[in-house]
C-alpha positions as CSV (number, residue, x, y, z in Angstrom):
1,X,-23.9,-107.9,-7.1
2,X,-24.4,-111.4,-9.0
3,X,-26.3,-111.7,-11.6
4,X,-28.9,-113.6,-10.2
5,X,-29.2,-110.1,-7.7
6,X,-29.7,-108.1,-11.0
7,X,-32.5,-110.8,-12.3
8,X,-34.3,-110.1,-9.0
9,X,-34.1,-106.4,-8.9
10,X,-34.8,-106.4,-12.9
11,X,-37.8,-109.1,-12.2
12,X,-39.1,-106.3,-9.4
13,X,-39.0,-103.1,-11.9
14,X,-40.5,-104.8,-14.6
15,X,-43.4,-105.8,-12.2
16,X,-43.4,-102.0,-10.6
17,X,-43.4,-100.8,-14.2
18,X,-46.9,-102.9,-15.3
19,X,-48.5,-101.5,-11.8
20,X,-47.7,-98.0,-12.6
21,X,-49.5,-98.4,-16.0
22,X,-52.4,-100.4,-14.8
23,X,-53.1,-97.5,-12.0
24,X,-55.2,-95.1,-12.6
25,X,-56.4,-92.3,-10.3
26,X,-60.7,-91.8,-10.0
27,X,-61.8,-89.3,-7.9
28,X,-64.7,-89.1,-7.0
29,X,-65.9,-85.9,-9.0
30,X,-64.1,-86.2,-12.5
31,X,-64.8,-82.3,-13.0
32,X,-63.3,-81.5,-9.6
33,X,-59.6,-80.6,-10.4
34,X,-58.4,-79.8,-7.3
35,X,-59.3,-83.3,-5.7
36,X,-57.3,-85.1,-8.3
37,X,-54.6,-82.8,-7.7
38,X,-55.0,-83.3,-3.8
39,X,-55.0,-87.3,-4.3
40,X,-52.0,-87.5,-6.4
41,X,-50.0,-85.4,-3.6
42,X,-51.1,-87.6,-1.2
43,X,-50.5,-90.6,-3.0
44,X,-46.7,-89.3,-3.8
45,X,-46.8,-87.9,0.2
46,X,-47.5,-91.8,1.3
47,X,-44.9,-93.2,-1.4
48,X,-42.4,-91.2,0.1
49,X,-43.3,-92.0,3.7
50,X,-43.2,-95.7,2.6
51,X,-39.8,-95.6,0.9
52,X,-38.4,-93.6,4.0
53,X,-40.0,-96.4,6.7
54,X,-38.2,-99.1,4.3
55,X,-35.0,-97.4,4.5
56,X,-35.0,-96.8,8.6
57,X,-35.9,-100.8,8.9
58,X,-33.2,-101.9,6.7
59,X,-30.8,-99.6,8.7
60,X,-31.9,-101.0,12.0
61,X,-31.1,-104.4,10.4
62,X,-34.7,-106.1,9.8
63,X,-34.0,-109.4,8.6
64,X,-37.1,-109.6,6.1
65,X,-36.0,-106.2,4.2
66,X,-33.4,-106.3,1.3
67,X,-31.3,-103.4,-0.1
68,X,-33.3,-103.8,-3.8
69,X,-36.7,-103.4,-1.8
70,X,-35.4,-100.1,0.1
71,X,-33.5,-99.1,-3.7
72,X,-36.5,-99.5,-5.8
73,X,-38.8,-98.1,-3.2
74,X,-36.6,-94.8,-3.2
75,X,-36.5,-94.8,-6.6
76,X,-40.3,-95.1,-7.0
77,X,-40.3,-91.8,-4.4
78,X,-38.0,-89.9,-6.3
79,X,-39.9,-90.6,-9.5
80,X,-43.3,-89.6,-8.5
81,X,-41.6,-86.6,-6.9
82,X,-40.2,-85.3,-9.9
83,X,-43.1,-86.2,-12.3
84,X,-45.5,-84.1,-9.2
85,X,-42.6,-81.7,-9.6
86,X,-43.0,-80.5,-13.4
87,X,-46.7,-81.4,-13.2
88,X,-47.0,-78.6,-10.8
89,X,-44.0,-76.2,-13.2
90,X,-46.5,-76.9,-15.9
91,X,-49.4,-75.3,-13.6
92,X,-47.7,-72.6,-13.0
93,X,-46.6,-71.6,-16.5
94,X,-50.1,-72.2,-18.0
95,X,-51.4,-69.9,-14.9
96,X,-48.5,-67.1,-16.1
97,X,-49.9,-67.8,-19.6
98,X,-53.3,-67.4,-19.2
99,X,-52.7,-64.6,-16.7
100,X,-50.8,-62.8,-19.6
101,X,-53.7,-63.1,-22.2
102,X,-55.1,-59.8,-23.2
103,X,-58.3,-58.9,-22.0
């Protein structure tokens, strides 16, 4: 890979980086838990589906679809994955915590 490949990919994480902190999530009830939970499923659900459509058209040999796209848009999936992932561990303990309290 030169280094003006690295730039470009570099360029692309920085700019995926400032997105991710300028996002925010507002559902529609702020008291309503489970709807935020919901959304941020399906938003990591449609990242994934996203990442895995990129992938199949770079393998079928699209022309306007680069490896860095496909590689940063798999690594955006596997990151929102794994951040869902101990989201949902840290559920769970706090449920076995609070499910432990004496009465």
């Amino acid at each position: 890979m030169s280094n003006l490949d690295i730039d470009q990919v570099l360029a692309q994480m920085r700019i995926l980086r400032d997105q991710a902190r300028t996002t925010t999530l507002e559902p529609q009830n702020p008291t309503d838990f489970s709807a935020l939970l919901r959304q941020s499923i399906e938003s990591v659900n449609e990242t994934q589906q996203q990442a895995g459509k990129l992938a199949q058209a770079f393998e079928t040999g699209a022309a306007d679809v680069g490896l860095s796209d496909v590689m940063l848009s798999l690594q955006k999936a596997s990151v929102s994955f794994q951040a869902m992932t101990q989201v949902r561990n840290k559920l769970v303990e706090a449920y076995k915590d609070i499910m432990n309290m004496p009465m």
